[in-house]
N, C-alpha and C positions, 0 to 999 in steps of 0.2 A: 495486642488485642486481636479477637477474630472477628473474620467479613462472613457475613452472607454469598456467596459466590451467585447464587440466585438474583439476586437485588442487584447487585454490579453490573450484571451481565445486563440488564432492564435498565441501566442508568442513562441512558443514551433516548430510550422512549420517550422517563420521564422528562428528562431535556425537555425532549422536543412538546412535551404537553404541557408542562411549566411555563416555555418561554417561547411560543411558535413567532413571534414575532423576531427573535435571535435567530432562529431557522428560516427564516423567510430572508435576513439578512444575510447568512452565512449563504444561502443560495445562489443568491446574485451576486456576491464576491466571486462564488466556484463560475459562474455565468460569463462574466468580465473574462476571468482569468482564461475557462477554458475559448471563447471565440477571443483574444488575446494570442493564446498558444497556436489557435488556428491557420490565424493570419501568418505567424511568426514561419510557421512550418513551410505555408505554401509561397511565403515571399520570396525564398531562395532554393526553396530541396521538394516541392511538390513534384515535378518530373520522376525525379529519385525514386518518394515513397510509390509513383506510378508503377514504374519501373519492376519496385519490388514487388506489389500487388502481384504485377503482370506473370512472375514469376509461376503463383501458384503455392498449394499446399504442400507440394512435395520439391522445392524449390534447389537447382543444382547449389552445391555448394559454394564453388569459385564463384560462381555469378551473384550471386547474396552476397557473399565476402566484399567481391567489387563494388559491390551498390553501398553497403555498409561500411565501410571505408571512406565513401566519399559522404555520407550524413554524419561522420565524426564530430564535422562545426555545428552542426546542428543542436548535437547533444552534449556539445560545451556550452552552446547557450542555455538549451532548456532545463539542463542538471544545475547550476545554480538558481534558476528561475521557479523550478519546484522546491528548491530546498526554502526559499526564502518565502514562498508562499505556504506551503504545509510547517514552514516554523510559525510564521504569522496564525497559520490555520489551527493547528494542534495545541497553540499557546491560549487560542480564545477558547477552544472546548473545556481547556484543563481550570481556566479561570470562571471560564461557567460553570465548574464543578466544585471548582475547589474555592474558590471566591465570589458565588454569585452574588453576592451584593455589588459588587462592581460591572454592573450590568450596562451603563453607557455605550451607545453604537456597535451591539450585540458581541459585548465583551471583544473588540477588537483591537488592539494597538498597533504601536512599531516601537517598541523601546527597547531596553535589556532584557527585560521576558526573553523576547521575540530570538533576539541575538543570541543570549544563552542556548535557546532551544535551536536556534541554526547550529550553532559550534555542539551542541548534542548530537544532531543527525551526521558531521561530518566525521566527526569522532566514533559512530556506532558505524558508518560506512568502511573508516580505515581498519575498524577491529574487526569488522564481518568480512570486507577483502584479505587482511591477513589470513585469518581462519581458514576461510575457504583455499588460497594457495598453499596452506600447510594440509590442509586435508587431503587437496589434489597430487601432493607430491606423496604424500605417505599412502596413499590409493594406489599409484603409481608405482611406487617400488614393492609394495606386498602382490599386485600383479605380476611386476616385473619376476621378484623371486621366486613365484608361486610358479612363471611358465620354467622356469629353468630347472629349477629342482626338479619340476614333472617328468624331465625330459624333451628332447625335440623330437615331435613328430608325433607323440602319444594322444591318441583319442582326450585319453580320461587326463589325461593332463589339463588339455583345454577346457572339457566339461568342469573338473573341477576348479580351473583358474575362474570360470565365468560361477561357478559355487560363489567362491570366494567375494567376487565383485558385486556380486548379488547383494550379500550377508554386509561388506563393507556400506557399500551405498547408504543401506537400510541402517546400519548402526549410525552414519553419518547425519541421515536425515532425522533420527531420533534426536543423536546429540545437539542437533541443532534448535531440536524444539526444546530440549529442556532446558540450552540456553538461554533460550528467546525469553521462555517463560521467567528464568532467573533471573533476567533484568530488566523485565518487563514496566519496571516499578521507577525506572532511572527518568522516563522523562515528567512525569507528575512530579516525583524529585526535586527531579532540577527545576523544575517551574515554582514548587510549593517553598526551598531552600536557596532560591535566586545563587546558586551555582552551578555549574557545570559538576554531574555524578553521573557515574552509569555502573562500576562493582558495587556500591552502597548497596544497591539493589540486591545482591547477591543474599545480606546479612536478613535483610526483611524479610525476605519469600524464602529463606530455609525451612523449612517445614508444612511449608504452602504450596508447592508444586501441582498437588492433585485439584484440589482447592481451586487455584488462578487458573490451570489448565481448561478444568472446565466450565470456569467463566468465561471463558475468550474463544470455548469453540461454540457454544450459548449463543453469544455474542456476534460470533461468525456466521452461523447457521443463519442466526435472526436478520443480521443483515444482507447474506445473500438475497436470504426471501423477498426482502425487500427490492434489492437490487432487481432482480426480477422480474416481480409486479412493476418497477419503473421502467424497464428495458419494454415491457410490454405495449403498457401506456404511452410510452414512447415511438412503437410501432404503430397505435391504433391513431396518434394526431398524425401521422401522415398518410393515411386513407383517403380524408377529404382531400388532400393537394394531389390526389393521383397518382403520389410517387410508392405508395407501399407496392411493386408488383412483384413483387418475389423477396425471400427472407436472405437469399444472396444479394440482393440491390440493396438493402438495408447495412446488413454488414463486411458488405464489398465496395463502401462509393468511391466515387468518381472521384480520382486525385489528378487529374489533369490538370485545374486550373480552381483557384479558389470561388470561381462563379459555379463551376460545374459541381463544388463538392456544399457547396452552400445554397441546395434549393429554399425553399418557402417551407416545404415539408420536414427538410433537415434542422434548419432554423428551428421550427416547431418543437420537435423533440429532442434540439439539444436545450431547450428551456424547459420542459416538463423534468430533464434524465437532470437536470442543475438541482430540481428540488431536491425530487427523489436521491440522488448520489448524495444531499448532502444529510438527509437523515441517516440513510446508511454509516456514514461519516461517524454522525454521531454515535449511532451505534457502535460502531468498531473502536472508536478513540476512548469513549466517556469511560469505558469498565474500568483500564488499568487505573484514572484520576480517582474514581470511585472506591477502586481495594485497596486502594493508598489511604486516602479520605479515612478508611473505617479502621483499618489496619494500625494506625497511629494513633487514632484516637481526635484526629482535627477537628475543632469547631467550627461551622462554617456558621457567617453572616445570614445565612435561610432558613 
């Protein structure tokens, strides 16, 4: 069947006007989780992320390396800690789409859903790390043979090696999107077919490419806006605490110590940036449960 690519890409609004009390829930999850992560970061590696701060925009390299090196633990705890949160996360939006009858405690659980969709995310990680190291090495040797054939020493040899690297990149960053897009459809999928798929996807969106594509930057656009306007809002509740005096104090703070990074003003607008980030949320997630939805033809409970 065909989707409206228009309507999909809006599936995520009407969510949030359907069911604001779902949105209000899903906020304070995101709320928990991120002053959760907070703590977690500044209990042992706050110094570090200082450290790096301190570094700068234009940061030596050895010295980032070194700092980055030693936040390794850090991001063995946090990389399963998001996976099993945005499985939990991603599996309540898909069920608020694709099952909204089962609306209890804003479509949240922990059961198989949840799990399927974690072993989905680690599964899409192992395929997109492969990818990317066959990409890097085959990038690698068409430079490689490009500088040698040119000759050593030759101007135009170099100009046209970096030709080359140019045009690869660019082909690389395409192929990437038109993979994205081509299984885009794996985790609504696997949530809708309580198994684990991610090439099924491949068979659906054959002929849908242009279609889903520009659902999803629809989609994107709608929810940066968003993003945005919350970023903003975010700024203006810490006026009255005093703390907004500059837009580098804002998104430069104080990683010394979790009292220092945790004023009254910051507090403030990481509750306002919990709603706001999770409509966005919504928005960016609900499209692909939505073209699946219409795409098959599913009856929903709504």
């Amino acid at each position: 069947m065909s989707f409206n690519a228009t309507d999909a890409a809006f599936e995520g609004m009407r969510l949030a006007r359907r069911h604001p009390r779902t949105i209000l829930i899903w906020s304070v999850l995101i709320l928990v989780f991120s002053l959760a992560s907070t703590v977690v970061m500044f209990s042992g590696f706050g110094p570090l992320f200082a450290e790096l701060e301190a570094l700068g925009p234009s940061p030596d390299p050895q010295a980032a390396m070194a700092i980055m090196s030693q936040l390794i633990p850090f991001y063995l705890i946090a990389t399963p800690a998001f996976i099993v949160f945005f499985g939990i996360f991603y599996t309540a939006v898909y069920r608020a789409v694709l099952r909204p009858e089962d609306k209890a405690w804003g479509h949240l659980r922990l059961g198989r859903d949840e799990l399927r969709m974690m072993g989905l995310f680690i599964y899409q990680m192992v395929v997109w790390l492969g990818l990317t190291l066959a990409a890097g090495v085959v990038f690698g040797l068409v430079i490689a043979i490009g500088m040698v054939a040119g000759g050593q020493g030759a101007g135009g040899a170099t100009a046209a090696s970096a030709i080359v690297a140019i045009i690869l990149y660019l082909v690389f960053i395409g192929a990437g999107i038109w993979l994205a897009v081509r299984l885009s459809l794996a985790q609504p999928m696997t949530f809708e077919q309580k198994r684990i798929v991610l090439f099924k996807s491949w068979s659906l969106t054959r002929g849908r490419f242009w279609p889903l594509l520009g659902c999803y930057l629809l989609a994107l656009v709608t929810g940066f806006v968003v993003s945005l306007l919350g970023s903003a809002i975010g700024m203006a509740v810490m006026v009255p605490f005093g703390e907004f005096t500059s837009f580098a104090a804002v998104v430069e703070p104080d990683f010394t110590s979790l009292q220092a990074y945790l004023t009254p003003g910051r507090i403030a607008m990481i509750v306002v940036n919990s709603f706001i980030n999770t409509l966005a949320y919504a928005i960016f997630m609900a499209p692909a449960a939505a073209a699946y939805r219409d795409i098959v033809g599913l009856k929903t409970g709504e």
